[in-house]
C-alpha positions in Angstrom: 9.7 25.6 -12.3 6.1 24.5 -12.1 3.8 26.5 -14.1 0.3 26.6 -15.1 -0.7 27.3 -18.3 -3.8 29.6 -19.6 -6.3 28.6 -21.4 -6.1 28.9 -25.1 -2.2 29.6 -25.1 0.1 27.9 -26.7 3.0 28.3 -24.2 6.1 26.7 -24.2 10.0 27.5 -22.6 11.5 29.5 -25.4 15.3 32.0 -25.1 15.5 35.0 -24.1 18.1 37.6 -25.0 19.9 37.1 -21.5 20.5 33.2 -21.6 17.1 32.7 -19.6 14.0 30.9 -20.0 10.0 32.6 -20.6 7.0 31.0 -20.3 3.9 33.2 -20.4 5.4 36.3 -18.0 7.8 34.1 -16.0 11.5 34.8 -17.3 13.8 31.8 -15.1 17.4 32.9 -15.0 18.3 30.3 -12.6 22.2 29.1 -12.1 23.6 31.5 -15.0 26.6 32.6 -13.4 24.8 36.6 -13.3 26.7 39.1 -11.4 23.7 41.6 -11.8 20.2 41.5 -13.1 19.9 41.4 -17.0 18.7 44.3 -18.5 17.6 42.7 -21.6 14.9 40.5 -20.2 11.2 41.6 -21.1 9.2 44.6 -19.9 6.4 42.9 -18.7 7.7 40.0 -16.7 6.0 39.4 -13.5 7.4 36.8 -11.8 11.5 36.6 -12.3 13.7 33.8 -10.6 17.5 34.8 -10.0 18.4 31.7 -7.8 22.0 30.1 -8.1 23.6 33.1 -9.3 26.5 35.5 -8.4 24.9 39.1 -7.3 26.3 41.1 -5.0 24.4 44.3 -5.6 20.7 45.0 -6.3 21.1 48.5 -7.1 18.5 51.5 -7.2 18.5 51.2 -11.2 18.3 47.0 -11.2 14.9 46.9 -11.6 13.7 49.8 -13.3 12.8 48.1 -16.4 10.2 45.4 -14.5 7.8 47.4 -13.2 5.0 44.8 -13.5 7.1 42.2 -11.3 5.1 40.9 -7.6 7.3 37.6 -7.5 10.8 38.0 -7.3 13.6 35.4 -5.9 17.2 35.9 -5.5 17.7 32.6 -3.2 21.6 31.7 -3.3 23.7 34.6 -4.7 25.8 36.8 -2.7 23.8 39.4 -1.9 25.1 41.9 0.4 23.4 45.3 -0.3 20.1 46.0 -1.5 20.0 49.9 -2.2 17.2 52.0 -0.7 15.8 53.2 -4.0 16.1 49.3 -5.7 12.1 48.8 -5.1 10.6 52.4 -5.5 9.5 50.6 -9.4 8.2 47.7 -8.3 5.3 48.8 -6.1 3.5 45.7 -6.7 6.0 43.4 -5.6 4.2 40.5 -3.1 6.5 37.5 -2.8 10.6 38.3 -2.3 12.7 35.9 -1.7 16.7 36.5 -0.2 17.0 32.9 1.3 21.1 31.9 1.4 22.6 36.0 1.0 25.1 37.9 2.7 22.4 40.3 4.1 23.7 41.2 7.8 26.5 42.8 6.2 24.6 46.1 5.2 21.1 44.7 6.8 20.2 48.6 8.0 20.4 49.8 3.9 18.3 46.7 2.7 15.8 47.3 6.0 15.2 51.2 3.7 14.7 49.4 0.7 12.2 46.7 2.1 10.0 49.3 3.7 9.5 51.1 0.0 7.1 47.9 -0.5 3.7 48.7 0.1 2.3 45.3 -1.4 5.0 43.0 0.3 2.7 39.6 1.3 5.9 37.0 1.6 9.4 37.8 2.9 12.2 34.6 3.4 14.9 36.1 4.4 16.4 32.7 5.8 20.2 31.8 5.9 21.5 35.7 5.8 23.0 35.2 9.5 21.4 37.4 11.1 20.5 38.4 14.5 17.3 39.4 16.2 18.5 43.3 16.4 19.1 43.2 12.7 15.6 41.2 12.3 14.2 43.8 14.3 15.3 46.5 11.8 14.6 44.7 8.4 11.0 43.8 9.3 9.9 47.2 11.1 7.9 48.7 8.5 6.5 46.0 6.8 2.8 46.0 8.4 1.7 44.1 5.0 3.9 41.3 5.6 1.2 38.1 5.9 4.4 35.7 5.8 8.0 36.2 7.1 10.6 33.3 7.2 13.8 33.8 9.3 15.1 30.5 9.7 18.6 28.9 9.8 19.9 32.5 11.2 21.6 33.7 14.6 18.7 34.7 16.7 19.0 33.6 20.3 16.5 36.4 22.0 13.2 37.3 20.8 11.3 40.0 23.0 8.2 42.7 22.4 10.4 44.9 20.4 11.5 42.2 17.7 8.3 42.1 15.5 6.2 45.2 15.9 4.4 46.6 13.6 3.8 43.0 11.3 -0.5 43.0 12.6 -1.4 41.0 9.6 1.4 38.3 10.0 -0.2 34.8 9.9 3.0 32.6 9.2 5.8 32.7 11.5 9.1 30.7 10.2 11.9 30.8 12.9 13.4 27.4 12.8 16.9 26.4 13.1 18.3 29.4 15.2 19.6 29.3 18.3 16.6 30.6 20.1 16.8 30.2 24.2 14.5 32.6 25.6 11.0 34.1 24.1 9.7 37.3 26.3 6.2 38.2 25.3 7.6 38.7 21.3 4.2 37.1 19.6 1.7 38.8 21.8 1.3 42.0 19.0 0.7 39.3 16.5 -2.9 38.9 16.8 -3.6 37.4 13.3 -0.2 35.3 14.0 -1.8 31.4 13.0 1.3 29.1 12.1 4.6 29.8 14.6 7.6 27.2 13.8 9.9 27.4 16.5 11.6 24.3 15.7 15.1 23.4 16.3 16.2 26.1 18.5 17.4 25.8 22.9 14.0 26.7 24.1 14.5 25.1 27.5 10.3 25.2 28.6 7.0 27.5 27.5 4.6 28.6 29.9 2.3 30.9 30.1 1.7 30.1 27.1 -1.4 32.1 25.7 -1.5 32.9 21.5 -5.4 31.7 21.4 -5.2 33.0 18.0 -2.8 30.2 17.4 -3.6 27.2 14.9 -0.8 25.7 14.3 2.5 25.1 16.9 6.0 23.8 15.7 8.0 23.7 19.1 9.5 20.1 17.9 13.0 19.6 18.6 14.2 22.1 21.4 15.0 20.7 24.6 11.6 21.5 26.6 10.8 20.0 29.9 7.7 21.8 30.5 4.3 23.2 28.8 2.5 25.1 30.7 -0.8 26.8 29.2 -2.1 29.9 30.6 -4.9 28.8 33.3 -8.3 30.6 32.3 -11.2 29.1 30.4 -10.3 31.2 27.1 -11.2 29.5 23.8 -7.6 28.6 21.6 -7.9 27.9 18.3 -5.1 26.0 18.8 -5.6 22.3 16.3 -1.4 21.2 15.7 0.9 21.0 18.7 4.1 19.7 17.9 6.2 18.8 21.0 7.9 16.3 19.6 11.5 15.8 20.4 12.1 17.7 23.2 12.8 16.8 27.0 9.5 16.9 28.5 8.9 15.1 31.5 5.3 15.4 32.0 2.3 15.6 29.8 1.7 19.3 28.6 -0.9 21.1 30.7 -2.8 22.1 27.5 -5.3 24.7 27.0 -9.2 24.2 28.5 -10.7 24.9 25.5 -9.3 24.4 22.5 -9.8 22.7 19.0 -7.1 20.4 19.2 -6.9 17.5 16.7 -3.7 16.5 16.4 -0.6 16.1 19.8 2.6 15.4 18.8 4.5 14.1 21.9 7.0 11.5 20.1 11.0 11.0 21.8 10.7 12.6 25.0 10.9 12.2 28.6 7.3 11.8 29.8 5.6 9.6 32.4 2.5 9.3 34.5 3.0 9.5 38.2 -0.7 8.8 39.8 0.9 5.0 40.3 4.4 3.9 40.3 5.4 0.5 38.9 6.9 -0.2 42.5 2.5 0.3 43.6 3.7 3.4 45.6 0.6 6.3 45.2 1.2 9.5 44.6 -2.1 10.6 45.0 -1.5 13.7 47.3 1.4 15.2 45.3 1.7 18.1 43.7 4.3 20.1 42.1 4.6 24.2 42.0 6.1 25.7 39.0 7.1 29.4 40.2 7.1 31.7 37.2 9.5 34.7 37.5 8.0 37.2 35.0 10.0 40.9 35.6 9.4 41.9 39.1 6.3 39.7 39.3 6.5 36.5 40.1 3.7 33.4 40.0 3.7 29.9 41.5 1.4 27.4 39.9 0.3 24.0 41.5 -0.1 20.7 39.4 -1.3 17.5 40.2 1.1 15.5 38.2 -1.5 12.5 37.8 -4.1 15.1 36.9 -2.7 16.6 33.8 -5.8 16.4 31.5 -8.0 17.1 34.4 -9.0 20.5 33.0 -8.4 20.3 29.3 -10.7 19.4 26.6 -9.4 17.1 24.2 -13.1 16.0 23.1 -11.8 16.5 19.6 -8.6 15.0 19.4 -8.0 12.6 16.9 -4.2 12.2 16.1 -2.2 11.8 19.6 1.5 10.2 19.1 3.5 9.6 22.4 6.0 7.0 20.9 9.2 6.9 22.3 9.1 7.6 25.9 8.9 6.4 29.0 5.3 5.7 30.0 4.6 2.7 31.5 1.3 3.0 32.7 -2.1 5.4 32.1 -3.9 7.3 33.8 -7.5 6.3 34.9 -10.0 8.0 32.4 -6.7 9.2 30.4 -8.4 7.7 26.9 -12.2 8.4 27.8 -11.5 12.5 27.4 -10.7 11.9 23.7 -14.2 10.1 22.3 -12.7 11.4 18.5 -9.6 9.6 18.5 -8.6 8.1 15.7 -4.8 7.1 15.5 -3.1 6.7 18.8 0.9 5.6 19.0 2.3 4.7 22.2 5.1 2.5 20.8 8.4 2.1 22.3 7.3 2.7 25.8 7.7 0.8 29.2 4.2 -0.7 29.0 3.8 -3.9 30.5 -0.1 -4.2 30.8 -2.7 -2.4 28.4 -6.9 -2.4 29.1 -9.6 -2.2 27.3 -12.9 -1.6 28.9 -16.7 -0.2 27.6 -15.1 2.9 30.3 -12.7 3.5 27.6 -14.3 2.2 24.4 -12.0 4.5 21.5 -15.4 3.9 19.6 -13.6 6.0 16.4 -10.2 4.4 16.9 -8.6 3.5 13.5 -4.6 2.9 14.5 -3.1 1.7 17.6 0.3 0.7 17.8 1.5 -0.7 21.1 5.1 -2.0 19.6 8.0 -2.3 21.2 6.7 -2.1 24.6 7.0 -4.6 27.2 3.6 -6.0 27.2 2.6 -9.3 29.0 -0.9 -9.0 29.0 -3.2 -7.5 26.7 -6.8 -7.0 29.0 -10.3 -7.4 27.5 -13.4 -6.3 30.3 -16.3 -6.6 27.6 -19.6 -6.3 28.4 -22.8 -6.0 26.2 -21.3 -3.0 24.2 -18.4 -2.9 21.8 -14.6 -2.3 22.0 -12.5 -0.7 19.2 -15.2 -1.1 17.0 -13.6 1.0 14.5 -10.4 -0.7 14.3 -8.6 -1.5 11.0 -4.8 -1.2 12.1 -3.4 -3.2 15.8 0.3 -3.1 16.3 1.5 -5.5 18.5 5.0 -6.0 17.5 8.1 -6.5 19.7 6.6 -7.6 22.8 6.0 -10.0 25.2 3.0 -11.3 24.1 1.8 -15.3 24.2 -1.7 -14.8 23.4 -4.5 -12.1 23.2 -7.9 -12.5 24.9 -10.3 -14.8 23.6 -12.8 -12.9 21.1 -10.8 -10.0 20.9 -11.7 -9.8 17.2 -15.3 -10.8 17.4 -15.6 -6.9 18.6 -13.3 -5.5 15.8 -15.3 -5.8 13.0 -13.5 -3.5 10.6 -9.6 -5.2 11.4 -7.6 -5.1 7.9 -4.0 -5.3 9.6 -2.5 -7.2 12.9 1.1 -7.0 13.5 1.7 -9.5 15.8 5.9 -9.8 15.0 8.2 -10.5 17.5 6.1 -12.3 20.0 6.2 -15.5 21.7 2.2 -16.6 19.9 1.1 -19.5 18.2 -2.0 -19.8 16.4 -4.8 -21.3 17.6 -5.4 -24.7 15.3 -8.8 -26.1 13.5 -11.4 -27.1 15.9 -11.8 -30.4 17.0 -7.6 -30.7 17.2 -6.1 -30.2 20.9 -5.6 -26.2 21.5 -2.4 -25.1 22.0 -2.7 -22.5 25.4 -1.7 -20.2 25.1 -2.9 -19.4 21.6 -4.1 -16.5 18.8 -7.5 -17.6 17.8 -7.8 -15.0 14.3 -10.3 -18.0 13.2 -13.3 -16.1 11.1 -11.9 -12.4 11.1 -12.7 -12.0 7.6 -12.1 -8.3 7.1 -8.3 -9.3 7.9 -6.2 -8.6 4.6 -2.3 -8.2 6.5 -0.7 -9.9 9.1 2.5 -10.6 10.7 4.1 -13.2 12.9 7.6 -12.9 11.6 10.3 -14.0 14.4 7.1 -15.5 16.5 9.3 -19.0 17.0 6.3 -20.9 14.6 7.0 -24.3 14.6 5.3 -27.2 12.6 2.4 -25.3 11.5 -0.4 -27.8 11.1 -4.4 -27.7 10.9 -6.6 -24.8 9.9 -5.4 -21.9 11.6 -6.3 -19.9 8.8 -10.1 -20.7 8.1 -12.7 -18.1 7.7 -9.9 -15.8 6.5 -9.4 -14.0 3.5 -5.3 -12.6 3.7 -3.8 -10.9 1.1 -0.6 -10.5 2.7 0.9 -13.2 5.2 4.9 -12.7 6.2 6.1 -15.6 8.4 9.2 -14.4 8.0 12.7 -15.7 10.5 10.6 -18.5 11.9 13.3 -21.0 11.5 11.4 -24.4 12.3 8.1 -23.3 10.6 8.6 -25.3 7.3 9.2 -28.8 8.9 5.8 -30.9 6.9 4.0 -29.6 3.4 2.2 -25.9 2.9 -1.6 -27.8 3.8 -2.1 -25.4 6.5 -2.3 -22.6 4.0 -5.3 -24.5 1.9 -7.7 -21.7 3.2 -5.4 -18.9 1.7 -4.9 -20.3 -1.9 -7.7 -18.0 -3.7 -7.0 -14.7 -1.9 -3.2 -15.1 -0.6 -1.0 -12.4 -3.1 1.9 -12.0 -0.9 3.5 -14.2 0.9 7.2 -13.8 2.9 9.0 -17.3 4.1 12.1 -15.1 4.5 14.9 -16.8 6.6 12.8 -19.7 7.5 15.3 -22.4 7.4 13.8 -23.9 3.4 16.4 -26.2 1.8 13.7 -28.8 0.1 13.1 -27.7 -3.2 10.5 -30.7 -3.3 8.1 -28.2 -1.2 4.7 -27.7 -3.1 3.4 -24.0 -4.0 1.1 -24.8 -6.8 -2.1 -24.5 -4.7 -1.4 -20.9 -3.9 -2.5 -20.1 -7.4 -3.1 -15.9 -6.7 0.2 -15.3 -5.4 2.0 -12.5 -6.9 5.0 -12.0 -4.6 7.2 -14.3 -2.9 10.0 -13.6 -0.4 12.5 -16.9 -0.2 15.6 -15.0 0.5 17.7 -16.2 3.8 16.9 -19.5 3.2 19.2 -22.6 1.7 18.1 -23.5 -1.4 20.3 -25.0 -3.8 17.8 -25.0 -6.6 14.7 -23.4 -7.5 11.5 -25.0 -6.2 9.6 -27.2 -9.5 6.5 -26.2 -7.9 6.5 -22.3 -8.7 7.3 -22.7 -12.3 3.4 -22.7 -12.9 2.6 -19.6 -11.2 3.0 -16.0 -12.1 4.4 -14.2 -9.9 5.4 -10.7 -10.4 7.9 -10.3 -7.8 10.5 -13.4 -6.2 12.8 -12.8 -4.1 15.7 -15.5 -4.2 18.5 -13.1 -2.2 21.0 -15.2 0.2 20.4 -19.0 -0.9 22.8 -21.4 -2.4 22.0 -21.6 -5.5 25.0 -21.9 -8.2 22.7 -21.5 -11.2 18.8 -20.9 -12.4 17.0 -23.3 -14.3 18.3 -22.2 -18.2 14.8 -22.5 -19.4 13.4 -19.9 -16.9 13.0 -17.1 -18.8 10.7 -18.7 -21.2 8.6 -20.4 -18.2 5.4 -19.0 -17.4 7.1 -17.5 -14.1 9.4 -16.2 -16.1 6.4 -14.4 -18.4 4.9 -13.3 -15.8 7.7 -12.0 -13.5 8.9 -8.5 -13.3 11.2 -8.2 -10.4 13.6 -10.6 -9.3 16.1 -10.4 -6.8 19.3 -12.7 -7.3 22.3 -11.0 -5.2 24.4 -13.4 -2.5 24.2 -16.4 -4.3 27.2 -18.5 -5.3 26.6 -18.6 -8.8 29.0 -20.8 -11.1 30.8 -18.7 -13.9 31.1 -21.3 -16.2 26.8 -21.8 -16.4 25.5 -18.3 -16.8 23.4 -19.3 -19.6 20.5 -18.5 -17.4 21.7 -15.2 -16.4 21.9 -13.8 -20.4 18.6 -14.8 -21.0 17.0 -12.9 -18.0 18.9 -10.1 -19.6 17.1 -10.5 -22.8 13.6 -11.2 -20.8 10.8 -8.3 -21.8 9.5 -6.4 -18.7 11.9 -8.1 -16.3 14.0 -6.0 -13.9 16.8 -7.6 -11.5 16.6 -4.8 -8.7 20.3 -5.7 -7.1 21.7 -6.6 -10.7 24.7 -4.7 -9.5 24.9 -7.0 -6.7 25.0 -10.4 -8.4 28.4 -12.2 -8.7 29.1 -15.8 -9.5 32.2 -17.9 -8.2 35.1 -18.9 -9.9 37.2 -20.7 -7.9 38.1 -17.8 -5.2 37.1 -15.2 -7.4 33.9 -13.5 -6.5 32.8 -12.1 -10.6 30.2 -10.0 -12.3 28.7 -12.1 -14.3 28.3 -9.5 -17.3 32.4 -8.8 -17.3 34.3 -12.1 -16.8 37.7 -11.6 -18.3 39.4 -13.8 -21.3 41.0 -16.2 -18.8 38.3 -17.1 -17.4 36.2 -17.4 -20.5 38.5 -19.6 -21.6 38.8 -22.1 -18.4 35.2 -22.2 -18.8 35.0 -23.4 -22.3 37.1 -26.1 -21.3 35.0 -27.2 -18.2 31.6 -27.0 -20.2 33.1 -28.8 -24.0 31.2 -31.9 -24.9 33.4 -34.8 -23.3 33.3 -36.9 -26.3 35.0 -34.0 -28.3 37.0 -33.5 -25.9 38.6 -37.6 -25.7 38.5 -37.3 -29.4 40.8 -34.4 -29.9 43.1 -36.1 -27.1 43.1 -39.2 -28.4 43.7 -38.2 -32.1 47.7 -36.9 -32.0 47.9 -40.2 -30.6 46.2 -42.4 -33.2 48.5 -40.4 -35.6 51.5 -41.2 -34.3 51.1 -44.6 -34.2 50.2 -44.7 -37.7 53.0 -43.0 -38.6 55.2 -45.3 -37.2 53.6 -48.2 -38.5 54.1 -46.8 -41.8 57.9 -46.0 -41.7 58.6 -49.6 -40.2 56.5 -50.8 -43.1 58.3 -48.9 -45.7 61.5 -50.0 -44.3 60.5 -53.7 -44.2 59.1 -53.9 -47.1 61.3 -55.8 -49.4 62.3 -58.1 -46.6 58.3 -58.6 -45.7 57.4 -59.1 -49.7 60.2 -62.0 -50.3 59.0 -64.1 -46.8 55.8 -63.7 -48.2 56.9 -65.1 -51.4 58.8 -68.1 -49.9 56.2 -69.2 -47.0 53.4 -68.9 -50.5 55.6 -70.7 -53.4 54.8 -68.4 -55.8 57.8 -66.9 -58.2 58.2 -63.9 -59.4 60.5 -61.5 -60.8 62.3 -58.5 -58.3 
């Protein structure tokens, strides 16, 4: 529970009587396993949270005792019955919450009890299975309602006679029914500003004419068509959300409007004034006949000519990602001069302009990934194109080169996603130009880019000069690293993050000491069988050393400067050796240092796969016996050996003696006495 505290208070969470929790005037009983409201808790609680609970009842004498209460939730109990007379004490309730009851089962009893609130501001009455008759009922007399919530429920109808009476509604919650058919329900709801009609069946809207309207939540039905009512009314309308629906053609929107912000993602839509085939449709139209009661309408569309009489001067936002366009309109982008971010990835795109017609002179964002781009067209003249540009997508196309100076008129670039692509840079001048070729030569407001999975090969020259990059992934180019890291000498002050994942690296003679400001390094993929000499001397802060071959870690690491200096190192999918996990203990012990996939590492013994922090006896054992000093080891061999033998030697001598002392005797001529 968030609270905030007053001035000069000294508040803190303290017991109450009942097993819940005060702070200030806010008593929190939630998940205490109540059956009924405590009637222990204090007189002068205002706001009172019953969540998690067990009620059934709210009874006519549950709330006699809180007469200063106006917030009140009973979210996830049982609820089934709120008696008529429960709320004639609290008069100044605003804010009730009955998300997750049983309400439909007496809905008519708790519709008497609701309208005995004169002050009721917020009602959520969602997950209480009910449907739009009982709706109807519960919400009847509550003209103060500002706020009403009745999603996740079984309404499939709404009509005129569902919310009548609510004039001061401005938030409209009726997501996740099973809503199929609206008939004129929101047209007495003339303060009505925010409508979520979101995951319901809504099969098309037209006619569609709440000017009142800000904000529009129709994501997730299965809509075909939009169709805005055709007069040159002014609609307040700034958030349409048609995303995830079936449309087929783009919305005929309102003619005046305040629309910033289109939501179009994962539908069906296309643009018909050219096929890809070259076939014009210029002199087709489509009617749309609108059976409305006894009346019926037929309206004509140009399909080509959607926008023809909307105003989307103050659009800024516009996502139509994930559908099927392949192609634009003329003049589609020159009606939006305010556009900032525009998505039209994963389309069928295969060409995209850019002309001073259509200059997107406040365009921040484009993303044109995962299209089907072959050409990428440039008509510049003595003005400026996407002068406002810090963000290009370009990823997962067909690309082999963009035109020449495209960047000389994007003066703000930070990030270029050029990823999946068939490009090659363009190299230092003076060497032979590879054509075709990405020339990003002097863009020195670029900080990101991207050309993993770009087939780079042998990267040589300067094709980095006049850069400043922060972050560079080169990433599943798999012949990239075939000579030394020279072409990178214009990166080493700035370059901080660097990704070679998957890029074929065995040579652990490759030299990184140059690239003195890099902070994170991404080796993973790769075959490495030790760690590189060179990055000993940097400090990195993040390495990434996932799916090599590496069977152990320099033992000394952890006391390196790398190892200083690093705080997040990835290790998992190597084949570690068991019996050399020195290395491993003392990154344990390292200050500051976190292994992210920890859980992941294992190390090999024989065909065991291990964790290296619980290798059993056995194994400790065999590996004491592969690491022991080899000289110890031949010692303690040899030594029951050398024993025996001078064991023997001293029986035969003791039972030779006599026989050994009387030869010497004779061979010496010396008597003596035996």
């Amino acid at each position: 529970l968030a609270v905030g505290w007053g001035s000069g208070m000294d508040a803190a969470w303290v017991p109450s009587p009942g097993g819940c929790e005060l702070v200030q005037r806010i008593m929190d009983c939630t998940g205490r396993w109540l059956s009924s409201i405590p009637g222990n808790l204090r007189g002068d609680t205002e706001e009172l949270f019953l969540d998690d609970n067990t009620i059934r009842l709210l009874g006519n004498a549950s709330l006699l005792l809180y007469p200063q209460l106006w917030h009140l939730s009973l979210a996830r109990n049982r609820l089934e019955l709120i008696e008529p007379g429960a709320f004639l004490s609290s008069q100044r309730l605003e804010v009730l919450s009955l998300t997750d009851n049983l309400l439909f089962t007496n809905y008519s009893l708790t519709a008497a009890a609701l309208s005995a609130l004169p002050a009721l501001r917020m009602l959520d009455l969602a997950g209480n299975q009910l449907r739009e008759d009982m709706v109807s009922v519960l919400v009847s007399n509550l003209s103060s309602l500002e706020s009403l919530s009745v999603a996740r429920n079984a309404i499939m109808r709404l009509d005129s006679s569902t919310f009548t009476n609510l004039t001061q509604l401005l938030e409209l919650n009726l997501e996740k029914n099973y809503i199929f058919e609206i008939d004129n329900a929101f047209e007495g709801l003339q303060r009505l500003q925010m409508l979520n009609i979101a995951y319901n069946y809504l099969p098309c809207l037209v006619g569609f004419g709440l000017t009142q309207l800000r904000v529009l939540n129709a994501s997730n039905n299965i809509i075909e068509w939009f169709l805005t009512l055709e007069n040159d009314d002014l609609f307040e309308l700034e958030v349409l959300d048609l995303s995830h629906n079936r449309l087929l053609f783009f919305p005929v929107l309102p003619r005046q409007s305040k629309l910033h912000s289109l939501l179009l993602q994962d539908n069906r839509m296309s643009f018909y004034q050219r096929l890809p085939n070259g076939t014009s449709l210029a002199n087709v139209t489509v009617q749309f006949l609108i059976i409305d009661g006894n009346s019926t309408n037929i309206t004509t569309v140009r399909l080509w000519e959607e926008l023809c009489h909307s105003n989307l001067s103050s659009l800024r936002f516009l996502d139509m990602s994930q559908n099927q366009v392949w192609g634009l309109p003329d003049d589609f982008l020159a009606q939006m001069p305010s556009l900032t971010h525009l998505k039209l990835n994963q389309n069928c795109l295969e060409a995209f302009h850019l002309s001073e017609e259509d200059p997107l002179a406040m365009l921040t964002e484009l993303d044109l990934s995962q299209n089907q781009l072959v050409e990428l067209g440039l008509k510049v003249g003595v003005g400026g194109i996407l002068p406002n540009l810090q963000l290009f997508n370009l990823s997962t196309n067909r690309l082999q080169a963009l035109p020449p100076g495209i960047f000389t008129h994007t003066r703000k670039i930070t990030t270029l996603d050029l990823s999946r692509n068939r490009v090659h840079l363009c190299p230092q001048p003076g060497e032979a130009e590879s054509t075709p070729c990405v020339d990003i030569r002097g863009v020195g407001t670029l900080s990101h880019l991207s050309l993993a999975g770009c087939g780079l090969q042998g990267m040589g020259g300067r094709p980095f000069q006049g850069t400043s990059l922060l972050h560079l992934d080169l990433s599943d180019n798999r012949q990239l690293l075939s000579g030394d890291l020279g072409w990178l000498q214009d990166l080493v002050l700035t370059l901080q993050v660097l990704s070679l994942r998957n890029t074929s690296l065995s040579s652990t003679a490759l030299d990184f000491s140059a690239l003195s400001s890099l902070v994170r390094l991404d080796l993973s993929g790769n075959s490495l069988s030790a760690l590189p000499g060179s990055l000993g001397a940097l400090r990195l802060r993040s390495l990434d050393l996932r799916d090599n071959c590496l069977p152990a870690l320099p033992p000394a690491l952890a006391r390196a400067p790398l190892g200083r200096s690093l705080r997040e190192l990835y290790l998992s999918r190597n084949p570690y050796n068991c019996c050399t996990l020195g290395w491993w203990d003392a990154l344990q012990r390292a200050e500051g240092l976190r292994v992210p996939d920890g859980r992941e590492v294992t190390c090999r013994h024989g065909s065991r796969a291990l964790r290296p922090g619980a290798l059993p006896q056995p194994v400790l054992h065999s590996c004491r016996w592969q690491t022991a000093d080899m000289a110890l080891l031949y010692l303690v061999l040899a030594l029951p050996t050398c024993l025996t033998l001078l064991v023997a030697f001293v029986v035969v001598f003791l039972m030779l003696k006599d026989k050994l002392l009387k030869m010497v005797k004779t061979r010496c001529g010396v008597s003596g006495s035996y």
